[in-house]
N, C-alpha and C positions, 0 to 999 in steps of 0.2 A: 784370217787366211784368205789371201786375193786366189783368184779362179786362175786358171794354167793356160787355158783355150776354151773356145767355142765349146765344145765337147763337156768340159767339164761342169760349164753354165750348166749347159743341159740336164747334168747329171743329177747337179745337186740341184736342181731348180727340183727336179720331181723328185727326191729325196722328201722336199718339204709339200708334196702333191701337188704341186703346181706344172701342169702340160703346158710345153712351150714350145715355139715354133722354131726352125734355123733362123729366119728374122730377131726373134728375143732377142737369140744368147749372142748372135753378134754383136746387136746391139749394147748388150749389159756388157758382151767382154772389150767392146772397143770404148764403154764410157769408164771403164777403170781403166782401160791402158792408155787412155790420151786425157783421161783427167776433165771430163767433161760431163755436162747435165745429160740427163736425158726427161726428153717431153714426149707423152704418151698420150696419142688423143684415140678419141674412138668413143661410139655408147658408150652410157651409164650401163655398168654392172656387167661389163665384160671381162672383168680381171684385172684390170691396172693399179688398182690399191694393194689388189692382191698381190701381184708381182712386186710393190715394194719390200712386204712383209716378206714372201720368199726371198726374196734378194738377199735383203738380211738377216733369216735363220739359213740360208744358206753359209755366211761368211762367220756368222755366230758374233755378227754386228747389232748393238743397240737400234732400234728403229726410234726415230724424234718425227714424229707427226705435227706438220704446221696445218689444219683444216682452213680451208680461205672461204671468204664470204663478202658478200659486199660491207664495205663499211668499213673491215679491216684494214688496219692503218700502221704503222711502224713501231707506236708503242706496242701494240698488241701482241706483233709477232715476233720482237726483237727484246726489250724490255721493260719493267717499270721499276721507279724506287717505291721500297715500301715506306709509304709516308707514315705511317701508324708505327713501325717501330723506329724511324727516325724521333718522331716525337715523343714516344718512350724513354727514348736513350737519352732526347733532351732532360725528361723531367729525372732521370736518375742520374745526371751531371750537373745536375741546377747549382749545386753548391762548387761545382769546379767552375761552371762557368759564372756564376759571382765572381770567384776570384778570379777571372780573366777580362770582365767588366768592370770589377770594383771601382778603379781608379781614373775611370773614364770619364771628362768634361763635357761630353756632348753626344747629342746619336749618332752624328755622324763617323765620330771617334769611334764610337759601339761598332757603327754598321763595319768599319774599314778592319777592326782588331775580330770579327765575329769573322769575315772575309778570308781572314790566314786559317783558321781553322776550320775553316768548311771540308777541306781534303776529310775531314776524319767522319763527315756525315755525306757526303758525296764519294762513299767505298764499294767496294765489293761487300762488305758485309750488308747494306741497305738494296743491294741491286737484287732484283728477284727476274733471272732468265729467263725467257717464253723462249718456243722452241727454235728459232734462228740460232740466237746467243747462246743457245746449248748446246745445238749442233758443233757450232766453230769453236765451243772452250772445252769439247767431252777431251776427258784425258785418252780415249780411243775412238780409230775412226768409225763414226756411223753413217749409216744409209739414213740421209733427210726425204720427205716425201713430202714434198709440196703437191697438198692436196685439189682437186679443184681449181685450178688457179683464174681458170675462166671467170669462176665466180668473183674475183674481187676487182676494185677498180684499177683502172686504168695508172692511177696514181702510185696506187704498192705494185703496180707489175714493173713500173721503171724504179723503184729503191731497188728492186729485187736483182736489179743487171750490175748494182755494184757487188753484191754479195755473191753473186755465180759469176761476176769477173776474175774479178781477187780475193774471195773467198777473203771476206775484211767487212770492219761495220765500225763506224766513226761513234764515238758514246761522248758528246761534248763536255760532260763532267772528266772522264778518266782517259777520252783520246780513238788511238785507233786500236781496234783487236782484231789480231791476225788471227786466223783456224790452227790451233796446235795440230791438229788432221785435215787434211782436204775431206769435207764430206763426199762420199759418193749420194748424188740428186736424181731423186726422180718428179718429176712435177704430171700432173693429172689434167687434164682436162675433155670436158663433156662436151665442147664445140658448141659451150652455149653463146659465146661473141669471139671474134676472130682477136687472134693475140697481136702483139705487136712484131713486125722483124728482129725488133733489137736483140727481143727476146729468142726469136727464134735461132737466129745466128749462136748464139752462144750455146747452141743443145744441138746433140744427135738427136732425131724425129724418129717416133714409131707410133705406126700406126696398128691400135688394137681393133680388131672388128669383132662379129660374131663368128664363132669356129663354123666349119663345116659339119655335118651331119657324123661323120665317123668320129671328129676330133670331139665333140661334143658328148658323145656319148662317150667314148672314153673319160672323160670327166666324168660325168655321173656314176660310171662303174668305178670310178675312184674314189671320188666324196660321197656315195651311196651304195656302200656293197649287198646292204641288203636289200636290193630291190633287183626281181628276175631279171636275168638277160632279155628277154624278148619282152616283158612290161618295160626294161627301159628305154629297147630300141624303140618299141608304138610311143612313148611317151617324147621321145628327141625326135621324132618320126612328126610328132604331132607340134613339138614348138616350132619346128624346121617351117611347117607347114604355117603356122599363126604369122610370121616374120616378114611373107611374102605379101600379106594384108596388106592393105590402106589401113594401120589402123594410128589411132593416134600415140598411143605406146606400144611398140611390140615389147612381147619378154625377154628381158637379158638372161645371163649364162645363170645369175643366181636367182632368179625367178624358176629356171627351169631345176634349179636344186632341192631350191623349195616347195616344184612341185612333187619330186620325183620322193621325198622325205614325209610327202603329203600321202603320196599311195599307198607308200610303207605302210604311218600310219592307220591309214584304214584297210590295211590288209585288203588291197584291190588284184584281184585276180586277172580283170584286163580294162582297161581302158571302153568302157561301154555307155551307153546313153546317161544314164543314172550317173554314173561316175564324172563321167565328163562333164555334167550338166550342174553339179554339187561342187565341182574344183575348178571351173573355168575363173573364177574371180583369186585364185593364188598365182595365177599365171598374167592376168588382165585388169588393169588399175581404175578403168574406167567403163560405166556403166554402157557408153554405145559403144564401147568394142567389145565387151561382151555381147551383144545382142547382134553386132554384125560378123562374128565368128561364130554363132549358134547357126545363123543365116546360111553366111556361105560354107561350115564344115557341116551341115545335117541337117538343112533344109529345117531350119527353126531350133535346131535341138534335136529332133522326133528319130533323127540317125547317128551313130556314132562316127568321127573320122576317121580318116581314109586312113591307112599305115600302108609305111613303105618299106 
């Protein structure tokens, strides 16, 4: 079921607790209505993963996750034949293909008569799909979510401009295959190397950031209902405040989930020295920005921060 308008993104976006911006949902409603990618860049762990998966529990579409990496390469994300039950199937036709050999003078004879029957080992039944190829043969349309893309080389990012051109992928044993569905795409990236244009041309751009102070805390008063109103404001009060840092990682949106899931857990009544001093490492990945947020929110620790 495609989205009707803007509005409706909306709607169902936070149906599946996903807060979305007017940027989103135009975004999401003009890559279904013009049939085109969309590339989301912005911090790690600000939402963008998460916006595939709502997208499609929104549409009550399959989600096909392609995770990238360096190294990854075309077999990986496109296909592989399974060799192991190719050579099963060999040793259970051993006496048929005797008799397709039998009467063969030479190898080369062998090799050219083994040649006509290779279609029947080079099928659909030995191809095992990785998530490209199952995106484009699902008998329904899915939301693909190329994940990271920054992360892989240089190499897979240009095969990947035929597959978001023509939504097609060349398989030299069995040809070309067309998408029986146009997937809807979303691709990810954490702006850890700049992409190429080709790539970009071919996608609507959005940019995900960190929310603002209000938009933030509505999140946590949604993925966190049981944690007090005013604990979760001092608490988004308090990541708001970490972000402005020099630090070498601030906390993303799901950092601050984790922490806010954290207080629950210890039944924290406010954000105070103790508290703060015991939780600062669910929020801070790294040992000097822990010690330089002790610094500059409490004068070593010894005070709790400021809330706004």
């Amino acid at each position: 079921m495609m989205f009707n308008d803007r509005s409706d993104v909306s709607q169902r976006l936070s149906a599946q607790q996903y807060i979305t911006s007017d940027e989103i949902a135009t975004v999401i409603y003009l890559a279904q209505s013009l049939g085109k990618p969309v590339l989301a860049e912005g911090p790690a762990g600000v939402g963008k993963t998460e916006l595939a998966k709502a997208w499609a529990a929104a549409l009550g579409a399959p989600l096909v996750r392609l995770q990238c990496y360096e190294g990854l390469d075309e077999g990986k994300a496109l296909y592989e034949w399974e060799y192991a039950k190719q050579m099963l199937y060999t040793q259970l036709l051993r006496d048929t293909l005797h008799n397709v050999l039998g009467d063969v003078n030479s190898l080369a004879e062998a090799a050219n008569r083994l040649a006509q029957e290779e279609d029947v080992f080079f099928s659909e039944n030995f191809l095992l799909p990785r998530p490209l190829l199952r995106a484009l043969t699902s008998d329904e349309p899915v939301v693909l979510l190329i994940d990271e893309i920054d992360r892989a080389d240089v190499e897979f990012e240009a095969f990947l401009l035929e597959v978001l051109s023509d939504f097609q992928v060349s398989i030299p044993e069995l040809g070309t295959i067309h998408a029986k569905h146009q997937p809807m795409v979303l691709l990810t990236s954490n702006n850890t190397r700049e992409l190429s244009e080709a790539l970009k041309r071919r996608c609507l751009y959005l940019y995900v950031g960190y929310p603002t102070l209000d938009a933030e805390l509505d999140i946590v008063r949604l993925k966190v209902p049981d944690l007090r109103p005013e604990l979760a404001r001092q608490a988004v009060a308090t990541v708001q405040q970490l972000r402005n840092m020099d630090l070498r990682k601030v906390p993303s949106i799901s950092e601050t989930l984790d922490w806010a899931h954290a207080l629950v857990a210890l039944n924290a009544a406010s954000i105070d020295e103790e508290t703060m001093n015991n939780t600062l490492t669910v929020l801070l990945k790294y040992e000097a920005d822990v010690q330089k947020a002790r610094r500059m929110m409490g004068n070593g620790g010894r005070r709790g921060p400021a809330t706004r």
